[in-house]
C-alpha positions, 0 to 999 in steps of 0.5 A: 500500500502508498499513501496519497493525498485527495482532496476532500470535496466536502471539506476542500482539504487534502487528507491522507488516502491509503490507496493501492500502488498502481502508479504506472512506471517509467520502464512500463511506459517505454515498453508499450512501443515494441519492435517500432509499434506502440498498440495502445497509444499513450495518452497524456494531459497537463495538470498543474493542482491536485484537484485537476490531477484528480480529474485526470489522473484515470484516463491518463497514462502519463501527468506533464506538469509543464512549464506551461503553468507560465502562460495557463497560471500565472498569465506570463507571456512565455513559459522562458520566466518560470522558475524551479520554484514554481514546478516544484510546488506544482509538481508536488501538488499534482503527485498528491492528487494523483495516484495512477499516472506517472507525474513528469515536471518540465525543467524550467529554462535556465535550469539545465542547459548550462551543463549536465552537472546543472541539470542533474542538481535542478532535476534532482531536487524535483524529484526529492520535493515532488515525488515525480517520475522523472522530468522534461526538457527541450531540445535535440542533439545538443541536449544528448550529453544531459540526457544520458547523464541525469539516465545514467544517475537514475533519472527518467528523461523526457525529450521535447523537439519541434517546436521547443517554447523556451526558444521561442525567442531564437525561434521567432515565434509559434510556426510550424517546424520541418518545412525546409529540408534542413529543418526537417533532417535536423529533427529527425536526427534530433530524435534519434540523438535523444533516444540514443542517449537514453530518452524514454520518450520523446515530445513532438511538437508543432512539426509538419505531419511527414516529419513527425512520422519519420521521427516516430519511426526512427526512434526505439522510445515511443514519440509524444505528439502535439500538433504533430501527427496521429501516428505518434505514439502518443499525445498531449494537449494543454488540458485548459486549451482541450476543456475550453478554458481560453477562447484563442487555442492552436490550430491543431487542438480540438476543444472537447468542452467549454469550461469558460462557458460553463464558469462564466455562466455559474459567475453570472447567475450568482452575481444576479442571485446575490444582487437580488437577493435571492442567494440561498442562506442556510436555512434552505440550502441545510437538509438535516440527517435523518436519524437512524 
């Protein structure tokens, strides 16, 4: 048996739960893909509080908290201010309200690129202060030599290529990756270079369709999509940008809900309740227990 937290509904406090140790593993992930083939698709939402873990955790494979928190959370203009700080306290957050999917934690940008040494003291500190499976960082081949060095030291290392939003300053912008044949070969050797070092999986995003196959083929480790292609292994979306919390979303999600509707409309019948004043008080809202 583990131990986690879950919300009470009824009080909105986190209490001790036990619950039976069914949290998929980092090595279980990397064998759905076998001999090139991934047959159930991985299935992979971000969550960034307990209560969204919550919600999510059943129907998921793996939790990204991503440093997409930036933009979702505290309404940042890019995810390049986030600090470890931040991940760590949305990371543990979401470990606790979760207890099924493997929890991955972006490594924030400044936090790893100076050196493999760099990266494995901001890796390791996330997982001690998180409890999370093992972490996410951006870029390719230039990135190998950290990502065999945090694999080797018993740290689980997602890869993220395409469309890396950290470098959204080199890269000038949100645009598809993979349109020139220089970009679209860099890329897929990109894939390869993280998954010759040891990545148990890779992100792709924002890459044109061809080249998100190529990659997906080209590598051992299963292939995470996002604006990339069907045929990934995988796929992630923004789980605000899939409910529909945002009224501007990228091309390539579908909105499955309109969660800002529904909350909008909850705020605007009660402000016309309470300026009404036909808000319940307690006398109608409280239903004794019957006795027993």
């Amino acid at each position: 048996m583990s131990t986690t937290f879950q919300i009470d509904t009824a009080t909105s406090r986190a209490t001790p739960t036990p619950a039976p140790m069914k949290r998929l593993t980092i090595p279980v992930i990397r064998r759905r893909k076998k001999d090139g083939v991934t047959e159930e698709p991985i299935v992979m939402l971000t969550a960034y509080t307990a209560r969204q873990a919550q919600l999510l955790d059943a129907h998921c494979d793996l939790l990204l908290v991503g440093d997409s928190l930036g933009q979702v959370i505290y309404g940042l203009p890019s995810s390049v201010p986030v600090t470890l700080d931040m991940m760590a306290a949305h990371g543990a957050a979401v470990v606790r309200g979760s207890y099924h999917a493997a929890v991955i934690v972006d490594m924030p940008f400044g936090t790893y690129e100076q050196s493999p040494q760099q990266a494995f003291e901001s890796a390791s500190r996330l997982l001690k202060e998180t409890g999370c499976a093992g972490v996410k960082l951006e870029g390719g081949e230039a990135m190998a030599e950290t990502v065999e060095f945090l694999s080797n030291r018993g740290i689980p290392v997602m890869g993220h290529i395409g469309l890396t939003p950290q470098a959204v300053n080199v890269l000038g912008g949100y645009n598809a990756r993979g349109r020139s044949d220089a970009e679209a070969a860099k890329i897929v050797n990109d894939a390869k270079a993280l998954d010759d070092a040891g990545a148990f999986a890779i992100v792709i995003e924002g890459v044109v369709e061809p080249i998100a196959i190529e990659a997906t083929k080209a590598i051992s480790c299963p292939s995470i999509g996002i604006g990339g292609s069907a045929e990934c292994d995988g796929q992630v979306l923004v789980t605000e940008d899939m409910c529909g919390m945002f009224e501007r979303v990228p091309r390539f999600v579908k909105r499955y809900a309109d969660i800002a509707g529904l909350i909008s409309g909850a705020a605007e019948q009660y402000a016309q309740e309470v300026r009404a004043r036909t808000f319940p008080g307690i006398e109608q809202t409280y239903q004794p227990k019957k006795p027993a």
